[in-house]
C-alpha positions as YAML, in Angstrom:
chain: A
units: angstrom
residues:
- id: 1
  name: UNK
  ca: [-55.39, 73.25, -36.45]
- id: 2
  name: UNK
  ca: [-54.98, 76.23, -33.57]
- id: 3
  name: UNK
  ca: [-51.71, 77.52, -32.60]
- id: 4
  name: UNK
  ca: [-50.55, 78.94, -30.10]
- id: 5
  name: UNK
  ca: [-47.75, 80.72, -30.26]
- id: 6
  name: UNK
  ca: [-45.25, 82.98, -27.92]
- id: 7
  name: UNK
  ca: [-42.23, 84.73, -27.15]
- id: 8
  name: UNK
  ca: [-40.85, 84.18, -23.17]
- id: 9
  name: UNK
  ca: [-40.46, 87.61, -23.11]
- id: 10
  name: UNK
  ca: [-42.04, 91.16, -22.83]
- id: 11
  name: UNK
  ca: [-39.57, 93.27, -24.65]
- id: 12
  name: UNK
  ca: [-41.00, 95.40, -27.54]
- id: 13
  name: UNK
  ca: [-37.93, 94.09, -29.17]
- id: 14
  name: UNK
  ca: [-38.27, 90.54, -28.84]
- id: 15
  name: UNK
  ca: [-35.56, 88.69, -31.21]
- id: 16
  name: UNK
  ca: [-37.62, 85.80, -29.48]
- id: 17
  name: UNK
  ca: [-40.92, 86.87, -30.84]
- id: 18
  name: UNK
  ca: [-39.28, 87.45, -34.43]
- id: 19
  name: UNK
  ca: [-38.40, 83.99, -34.42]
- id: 20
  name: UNK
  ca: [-41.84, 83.19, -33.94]
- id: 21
  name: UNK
  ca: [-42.82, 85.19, -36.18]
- id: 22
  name: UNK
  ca: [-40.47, 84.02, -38.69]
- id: 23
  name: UNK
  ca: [-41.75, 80.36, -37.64]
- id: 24
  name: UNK
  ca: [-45.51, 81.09, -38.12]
- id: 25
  name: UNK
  ca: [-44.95, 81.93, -41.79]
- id: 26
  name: UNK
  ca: [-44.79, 77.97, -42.50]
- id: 27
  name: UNK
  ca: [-48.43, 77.44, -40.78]
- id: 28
  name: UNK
  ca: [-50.17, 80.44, -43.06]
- id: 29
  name: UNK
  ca: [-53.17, 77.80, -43.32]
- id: 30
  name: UNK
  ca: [-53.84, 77.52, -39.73]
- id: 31
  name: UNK
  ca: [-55.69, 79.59, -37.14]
- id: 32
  name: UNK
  ca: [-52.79, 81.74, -35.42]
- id: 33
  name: UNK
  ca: [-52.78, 82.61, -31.72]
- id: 34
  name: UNK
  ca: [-50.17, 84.68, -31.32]
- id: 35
  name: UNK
  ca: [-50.20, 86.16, -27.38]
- id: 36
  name: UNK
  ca: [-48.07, 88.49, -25.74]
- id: 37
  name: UNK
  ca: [-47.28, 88.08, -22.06]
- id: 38
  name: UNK
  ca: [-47.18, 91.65, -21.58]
- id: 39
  name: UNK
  ca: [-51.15, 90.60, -21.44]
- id: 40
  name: UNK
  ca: [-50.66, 88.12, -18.76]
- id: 41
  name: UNK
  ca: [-49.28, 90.79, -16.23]
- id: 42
  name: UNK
  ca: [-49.24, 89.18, -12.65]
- id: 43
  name: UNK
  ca: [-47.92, 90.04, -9.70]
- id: 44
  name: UNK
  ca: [-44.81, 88.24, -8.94]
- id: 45
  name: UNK
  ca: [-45.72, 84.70, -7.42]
- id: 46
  name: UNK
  ca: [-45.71, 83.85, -3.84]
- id: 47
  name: UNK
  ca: [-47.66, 81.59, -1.24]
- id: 48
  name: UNK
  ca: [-48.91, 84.23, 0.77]
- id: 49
  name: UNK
  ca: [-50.69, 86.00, -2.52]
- id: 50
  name: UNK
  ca: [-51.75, 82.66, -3.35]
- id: 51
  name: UNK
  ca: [-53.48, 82.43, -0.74]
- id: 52
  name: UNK
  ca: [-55.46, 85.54, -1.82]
- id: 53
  name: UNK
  ca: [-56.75, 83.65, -5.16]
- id: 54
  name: UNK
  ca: [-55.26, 83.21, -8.57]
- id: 55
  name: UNK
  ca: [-55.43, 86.65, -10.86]
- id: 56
  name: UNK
  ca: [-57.72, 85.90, -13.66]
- id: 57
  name: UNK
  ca: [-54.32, 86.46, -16.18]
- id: 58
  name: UNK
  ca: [-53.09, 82.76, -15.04]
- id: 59
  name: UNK
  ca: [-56.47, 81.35, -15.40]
- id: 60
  name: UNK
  ca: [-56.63, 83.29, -18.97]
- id: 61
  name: UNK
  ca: [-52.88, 81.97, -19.92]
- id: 62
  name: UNK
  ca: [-54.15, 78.40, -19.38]
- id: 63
  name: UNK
  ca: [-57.51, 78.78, -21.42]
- id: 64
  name: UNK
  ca: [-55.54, 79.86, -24.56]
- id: 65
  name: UNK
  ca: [-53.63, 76.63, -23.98]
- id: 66
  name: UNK
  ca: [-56.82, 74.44, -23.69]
- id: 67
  name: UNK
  ca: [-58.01, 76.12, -26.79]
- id: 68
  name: UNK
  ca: [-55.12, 75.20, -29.07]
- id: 69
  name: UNK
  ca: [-54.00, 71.91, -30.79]
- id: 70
  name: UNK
  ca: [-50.23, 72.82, -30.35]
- id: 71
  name: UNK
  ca: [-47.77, 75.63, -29.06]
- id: 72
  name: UNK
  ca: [-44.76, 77.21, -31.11]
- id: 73
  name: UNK
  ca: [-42.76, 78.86, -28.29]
- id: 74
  name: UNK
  ca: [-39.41, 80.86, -28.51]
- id: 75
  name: UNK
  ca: [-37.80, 81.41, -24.68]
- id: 76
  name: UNK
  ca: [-36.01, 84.31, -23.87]
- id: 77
  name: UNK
  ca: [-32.83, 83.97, -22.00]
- id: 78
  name: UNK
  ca: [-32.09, 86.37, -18.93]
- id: 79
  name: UNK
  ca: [-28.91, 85.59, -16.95]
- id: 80
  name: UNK
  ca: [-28.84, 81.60, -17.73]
- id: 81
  name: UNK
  ca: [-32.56, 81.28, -17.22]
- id: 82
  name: UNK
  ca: [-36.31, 82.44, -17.71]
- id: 83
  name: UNK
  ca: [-37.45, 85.66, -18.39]
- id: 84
  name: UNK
  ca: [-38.89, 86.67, -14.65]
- id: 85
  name: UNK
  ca: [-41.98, 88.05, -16.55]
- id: 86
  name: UNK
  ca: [-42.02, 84.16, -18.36]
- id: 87
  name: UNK
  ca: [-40.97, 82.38, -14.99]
- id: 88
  name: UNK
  ca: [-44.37, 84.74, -13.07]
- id: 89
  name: UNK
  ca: [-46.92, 83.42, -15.26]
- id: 90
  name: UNK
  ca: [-45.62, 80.30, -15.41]
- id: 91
  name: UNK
  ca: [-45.44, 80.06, -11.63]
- id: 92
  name: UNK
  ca: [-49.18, 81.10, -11.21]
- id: 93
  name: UNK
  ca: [-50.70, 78.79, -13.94]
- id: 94
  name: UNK
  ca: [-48.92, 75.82, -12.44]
- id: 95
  name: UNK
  ca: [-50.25, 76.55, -9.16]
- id: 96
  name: UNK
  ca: [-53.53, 76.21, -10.64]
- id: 97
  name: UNK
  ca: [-52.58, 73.40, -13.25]
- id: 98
  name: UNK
  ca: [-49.61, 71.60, -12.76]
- id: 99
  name: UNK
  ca: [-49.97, 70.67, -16.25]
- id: 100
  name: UNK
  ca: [-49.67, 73.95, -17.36]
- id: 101
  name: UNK
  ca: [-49.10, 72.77, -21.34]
- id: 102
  name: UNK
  ca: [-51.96, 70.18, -21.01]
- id: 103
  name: UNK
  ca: [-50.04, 67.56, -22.56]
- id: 104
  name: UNK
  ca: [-50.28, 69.55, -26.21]
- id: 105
  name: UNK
  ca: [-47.53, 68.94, -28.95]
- id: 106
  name: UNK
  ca: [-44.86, 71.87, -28.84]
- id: 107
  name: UNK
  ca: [-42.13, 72.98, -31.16]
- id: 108
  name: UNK
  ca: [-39.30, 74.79, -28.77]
- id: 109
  name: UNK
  ca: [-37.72, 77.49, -29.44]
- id: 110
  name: UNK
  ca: [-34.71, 79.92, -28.34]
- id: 111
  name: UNK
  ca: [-32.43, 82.82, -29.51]
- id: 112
  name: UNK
  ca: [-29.72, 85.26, -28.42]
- id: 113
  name: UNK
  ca: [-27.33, 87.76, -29.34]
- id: 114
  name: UNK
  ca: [-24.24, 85.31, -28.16]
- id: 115
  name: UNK
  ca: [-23.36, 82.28, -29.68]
- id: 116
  name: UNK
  ca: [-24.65, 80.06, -27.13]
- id: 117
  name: UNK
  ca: [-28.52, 81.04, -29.12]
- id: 118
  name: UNK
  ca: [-30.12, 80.79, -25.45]
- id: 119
  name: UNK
  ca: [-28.91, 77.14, -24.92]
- id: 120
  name: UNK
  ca: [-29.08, 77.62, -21.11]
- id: 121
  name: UNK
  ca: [-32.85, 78.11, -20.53]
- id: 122
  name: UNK
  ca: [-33.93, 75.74, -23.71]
- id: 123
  name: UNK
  ca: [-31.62, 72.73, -21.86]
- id: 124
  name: UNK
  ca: [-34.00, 73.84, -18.31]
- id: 125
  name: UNK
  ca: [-37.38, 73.66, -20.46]
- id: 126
  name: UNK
  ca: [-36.40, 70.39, -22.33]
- id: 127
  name: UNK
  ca: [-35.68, 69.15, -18.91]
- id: 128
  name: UNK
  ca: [-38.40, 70.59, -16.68]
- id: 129
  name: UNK
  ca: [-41.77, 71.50, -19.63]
- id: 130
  name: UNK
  ca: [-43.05, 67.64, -20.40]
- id: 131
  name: UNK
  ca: [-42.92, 67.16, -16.07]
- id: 132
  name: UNK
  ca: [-45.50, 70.50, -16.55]
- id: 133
  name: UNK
  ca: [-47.36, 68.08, -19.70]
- id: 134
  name: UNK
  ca: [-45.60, 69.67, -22.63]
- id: 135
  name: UNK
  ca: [-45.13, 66.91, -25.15]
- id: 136
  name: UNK
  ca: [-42.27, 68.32, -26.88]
- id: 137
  name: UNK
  ca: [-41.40, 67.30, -30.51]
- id: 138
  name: UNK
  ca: [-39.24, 69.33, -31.84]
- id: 139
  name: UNK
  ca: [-36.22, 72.16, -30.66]
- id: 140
  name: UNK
  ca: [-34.19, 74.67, -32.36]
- id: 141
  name: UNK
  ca: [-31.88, 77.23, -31.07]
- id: 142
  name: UNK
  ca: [-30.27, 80.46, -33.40]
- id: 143
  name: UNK
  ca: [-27.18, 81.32, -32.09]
- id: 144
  name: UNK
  ca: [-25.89, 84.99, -32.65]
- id: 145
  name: UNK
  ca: [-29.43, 86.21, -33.64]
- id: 146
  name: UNK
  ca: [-27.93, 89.70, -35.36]
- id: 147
  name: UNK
  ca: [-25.45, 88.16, -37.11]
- id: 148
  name: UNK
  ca: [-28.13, 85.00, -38.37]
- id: 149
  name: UNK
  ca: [-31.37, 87.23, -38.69]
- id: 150
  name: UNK
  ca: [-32.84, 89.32, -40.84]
- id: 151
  name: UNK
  ca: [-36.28, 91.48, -40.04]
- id: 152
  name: UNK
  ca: [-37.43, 90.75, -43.60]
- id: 153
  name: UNK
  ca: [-35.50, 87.45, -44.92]
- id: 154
  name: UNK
  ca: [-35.85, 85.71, -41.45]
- id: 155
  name: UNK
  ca: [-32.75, 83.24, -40.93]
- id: 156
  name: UNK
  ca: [-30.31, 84.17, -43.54]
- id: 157
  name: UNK
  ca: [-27.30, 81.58, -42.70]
- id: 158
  name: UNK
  ca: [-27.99, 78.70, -45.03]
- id: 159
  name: UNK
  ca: [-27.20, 75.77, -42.70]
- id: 160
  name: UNK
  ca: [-29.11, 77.02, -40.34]
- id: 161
  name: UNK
  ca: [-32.04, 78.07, -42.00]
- id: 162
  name: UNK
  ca: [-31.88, 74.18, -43.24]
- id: 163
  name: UNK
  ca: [-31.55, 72.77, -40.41]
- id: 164
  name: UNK
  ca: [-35.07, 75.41, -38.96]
- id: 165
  name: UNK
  ca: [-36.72, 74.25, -42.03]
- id: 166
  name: UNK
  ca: [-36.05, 70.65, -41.38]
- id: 167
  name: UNK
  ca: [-37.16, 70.70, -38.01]
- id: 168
  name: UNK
  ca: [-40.35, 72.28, -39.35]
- id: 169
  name: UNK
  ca: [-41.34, 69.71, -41.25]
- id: 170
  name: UNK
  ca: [-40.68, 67.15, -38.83]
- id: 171
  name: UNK
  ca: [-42.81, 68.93, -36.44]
- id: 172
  name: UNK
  ca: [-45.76, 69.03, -39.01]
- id: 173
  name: UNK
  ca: [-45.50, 65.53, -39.82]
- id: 174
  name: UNK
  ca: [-45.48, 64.81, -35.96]
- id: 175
  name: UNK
  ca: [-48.55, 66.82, -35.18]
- id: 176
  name: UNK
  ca: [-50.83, 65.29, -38.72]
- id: 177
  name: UNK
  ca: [-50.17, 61.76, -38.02]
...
């Protein structure tokens, strides 16, 4: 199985991508894609540089999606929403796509400092990503990522690590059956 797997955000420090990361460990038998969207720098969206043509980045973003069986994703939350650097490629790519996740099984993810573990923008992407063909089976959200995270341990709160580890396997059984 090929995954594909991402943090909505560009920061060096991602908590977002060290969920990911965290995540991955559970698929060490699979081929790993793990992208960084500080490759898939576009200029910010609009109709009249569409009408220029599509940089090859949003074309690229949407191979990598063809090419995998499923998507592990962790979403960055900036002011209530997106990342803009998220929100850009996703603009582009749907211009060209509208089905930007091609329909593939993804596992949802989100994380913040505050206690609200980036609830905002993974309530717009459960809402908004299977109308853009993401077939979403599974969603977890770590609130208060400093106080629940550890570089080397991963999610060190017991409940919640449960509850990741749950979802986990419930995903896996989803995606084999």
């Amino acid at each position: 199985m090929k995954i594909l797997a991402f943090a909505g955000s560009t920061s060096s420090t991602s908590i977002n991508r060290e969920l990911v990361k965290f995540v991955l460990k559970d698929f060490q038998n699979e081929e790993i894609n793990l992208i960084d969207l500080n490759d898939f720098d576009m200029p910010v969206f609009s109709v009249d540089r569409e009408k220029k043509g599509f940089p090859d980045q949003a074309h690229h973003f949407l191979k990598v999606i063809d090419e995998c069986d499923v998507i592990i994703c962790s979403l960055a939350e900036h002011n209530r929403s997106y990342s803009a650097a998220f929100k850009n490629v996703f603009d582009w790519a749907s211009r060209i796509n509208v089905k930007v996740f091609q329909n593939k099984p993804m596992f949802l993810m989100s994380t913040s400092p505050g206690g609200y573990g980036g609830g905002n923008v993974m309530n717009t992407a459960k809402t908004f990503f299977p109308q853009f063909g993401a077939d979403i089976k599974e969603t977890f959200s770590l609130p208060k990522f400093y106080e629940n995270f550890d570089l080397e341990a991963g999610v060190i709160e017991p409940e919640m690590l449960k509850d990741l580890k749950d979802k986990i396997l419930n995903f896996k059984n989803q995606i084999t059956t």
